[in-house]
C-alpha positions as CSV (number, residue, x, y, z in Angstrom):
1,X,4.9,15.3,15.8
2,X,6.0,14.5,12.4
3,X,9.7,12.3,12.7
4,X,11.1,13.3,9.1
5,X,13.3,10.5,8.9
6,X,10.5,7.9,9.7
7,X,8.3,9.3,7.3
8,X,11.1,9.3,4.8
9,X,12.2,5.6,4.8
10,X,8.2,4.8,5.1
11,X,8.1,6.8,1.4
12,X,11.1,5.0,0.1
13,X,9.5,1.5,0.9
14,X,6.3,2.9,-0.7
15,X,8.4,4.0,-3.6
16,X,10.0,0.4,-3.7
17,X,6.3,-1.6,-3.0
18,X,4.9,1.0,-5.6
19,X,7.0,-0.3,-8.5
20,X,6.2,-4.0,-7.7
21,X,2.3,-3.5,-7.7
22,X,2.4,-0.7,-10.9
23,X,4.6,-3.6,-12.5
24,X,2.5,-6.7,-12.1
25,X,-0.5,-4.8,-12.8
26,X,1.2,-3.2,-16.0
27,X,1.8,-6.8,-16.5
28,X,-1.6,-8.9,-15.4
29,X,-3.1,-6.0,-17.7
30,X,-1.2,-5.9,-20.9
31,X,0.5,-9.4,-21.3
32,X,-2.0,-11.4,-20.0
33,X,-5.2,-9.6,-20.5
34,X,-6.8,-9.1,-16.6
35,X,-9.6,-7.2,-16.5
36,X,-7.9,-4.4,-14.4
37,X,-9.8,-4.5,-11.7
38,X,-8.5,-7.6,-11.0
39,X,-4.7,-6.7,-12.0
40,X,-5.4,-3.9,-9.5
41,X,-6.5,-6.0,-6.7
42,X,-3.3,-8.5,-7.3
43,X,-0.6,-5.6,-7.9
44,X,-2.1,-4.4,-4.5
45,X,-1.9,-7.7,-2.6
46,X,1.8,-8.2,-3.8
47,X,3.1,-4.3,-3.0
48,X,1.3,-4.5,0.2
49,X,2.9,-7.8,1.8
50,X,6.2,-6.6,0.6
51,X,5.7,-3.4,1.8
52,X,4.4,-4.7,5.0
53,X,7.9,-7.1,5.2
54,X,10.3,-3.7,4.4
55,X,8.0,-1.5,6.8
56,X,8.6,-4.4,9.9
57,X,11.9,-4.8,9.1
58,X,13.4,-1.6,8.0
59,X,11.2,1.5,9.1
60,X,9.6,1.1,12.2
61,X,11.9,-1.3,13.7
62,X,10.0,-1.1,17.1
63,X,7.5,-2.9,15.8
64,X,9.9,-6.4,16.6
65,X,8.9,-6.0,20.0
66,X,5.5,-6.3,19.5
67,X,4.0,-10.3,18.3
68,X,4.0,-10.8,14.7
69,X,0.2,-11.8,15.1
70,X,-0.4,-8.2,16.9
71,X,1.4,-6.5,14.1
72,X,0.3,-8.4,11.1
73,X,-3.0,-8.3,12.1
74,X,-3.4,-4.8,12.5
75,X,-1.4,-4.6,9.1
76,X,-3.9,-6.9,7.4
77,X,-7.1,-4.0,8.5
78,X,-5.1,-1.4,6.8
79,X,-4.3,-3.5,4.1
80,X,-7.5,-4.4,3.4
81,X,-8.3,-1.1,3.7
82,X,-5.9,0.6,1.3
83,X,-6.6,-2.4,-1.3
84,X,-10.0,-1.3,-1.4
85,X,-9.7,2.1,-1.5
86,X,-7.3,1.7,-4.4
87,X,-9.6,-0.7,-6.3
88,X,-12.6,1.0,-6.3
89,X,-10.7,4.4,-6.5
90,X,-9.1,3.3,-9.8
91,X,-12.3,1.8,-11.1
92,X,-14.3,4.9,-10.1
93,X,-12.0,7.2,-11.7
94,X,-10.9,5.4,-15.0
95,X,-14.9,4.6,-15.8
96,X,-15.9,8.3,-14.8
97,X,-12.5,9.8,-16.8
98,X,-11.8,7.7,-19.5
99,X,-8.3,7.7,-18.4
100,X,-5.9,5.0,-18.6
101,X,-6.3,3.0,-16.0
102,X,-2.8,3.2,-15.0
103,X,-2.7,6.7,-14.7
104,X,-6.3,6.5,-12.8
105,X,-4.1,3.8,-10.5
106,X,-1.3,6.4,-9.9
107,X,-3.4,9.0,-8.9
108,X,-5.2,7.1,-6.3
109,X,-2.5,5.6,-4.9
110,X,-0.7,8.8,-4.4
111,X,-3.9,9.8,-2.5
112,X,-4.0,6.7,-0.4
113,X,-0.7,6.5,0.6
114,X,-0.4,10.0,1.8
115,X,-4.3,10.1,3.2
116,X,-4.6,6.5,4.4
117,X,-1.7,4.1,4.6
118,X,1.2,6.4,6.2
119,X,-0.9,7.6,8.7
120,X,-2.6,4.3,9.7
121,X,0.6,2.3,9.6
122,X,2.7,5.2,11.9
123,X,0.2,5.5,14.6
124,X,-1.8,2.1,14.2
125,X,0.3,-1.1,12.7
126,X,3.6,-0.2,14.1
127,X,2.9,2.3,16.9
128,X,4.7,1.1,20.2
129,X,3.3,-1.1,23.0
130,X,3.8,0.5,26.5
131,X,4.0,-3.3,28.3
């Protein structure tokens, strides 16, 4: 069953992790001249292990109970995961589009967070440990 409020505060962290990882890419890409792919990877390695600090923290408190070596490891799968998903589906769609890769970036993230990092981190990451 869906707990709104969970799923709410997970977004708003997403939101939050979102605007770090567009921003350094944004930046890695247009300041300092990345290639993307690799301003991609980066933006997604930043987002992700603040996202991964607010979700512990703030979201699914529960998750205290359970090791920090437990947790983060299961968050580093996921993580490694969603990083490549959101590489390769950035790279995929900008050199198959033409489209900005920023706007390729947005619209693969919005399908990985929904698709693959909600989901894993609700009922894999932070799930509860019956002891």
């Amino acid at each position: 069953m869906l707990d709104i409020t969970t799923f709410l505060k997970a977004q708003g962290s997403a939101v939050v992790c979102t605007v770090v990882d567009f921003a350094l890419t944004a930046f890695l890409v247009s300041v300092v001249g990345v290639y993307y792919v690799g301003a991609v990877a980066t933006g997604a390695v930043a987002g992700g292990m603040l996202n991964f600090h607010v979700n512990r923290s703030m979201v699914f408190r529960d998750a205290y109970k359970t090791g920090l070596l437990v947790v983060g490891g299961r968050y580093a799968m996921v993580w490694i995961g969603s990083i490549l998903l959101n590489t390769i589906g950035t790279f995929a769609m900008t050199e198959s589009t033409h489209m900005n890769c920023i706007l390729s970036k947005a619209v693969v993230a919005i399908v990985v967070a929904v698709c693959w990092n909600y989901l894993m981190q609700r009922h894999f990451v932070f799930r509860k440990i019956n002891r």
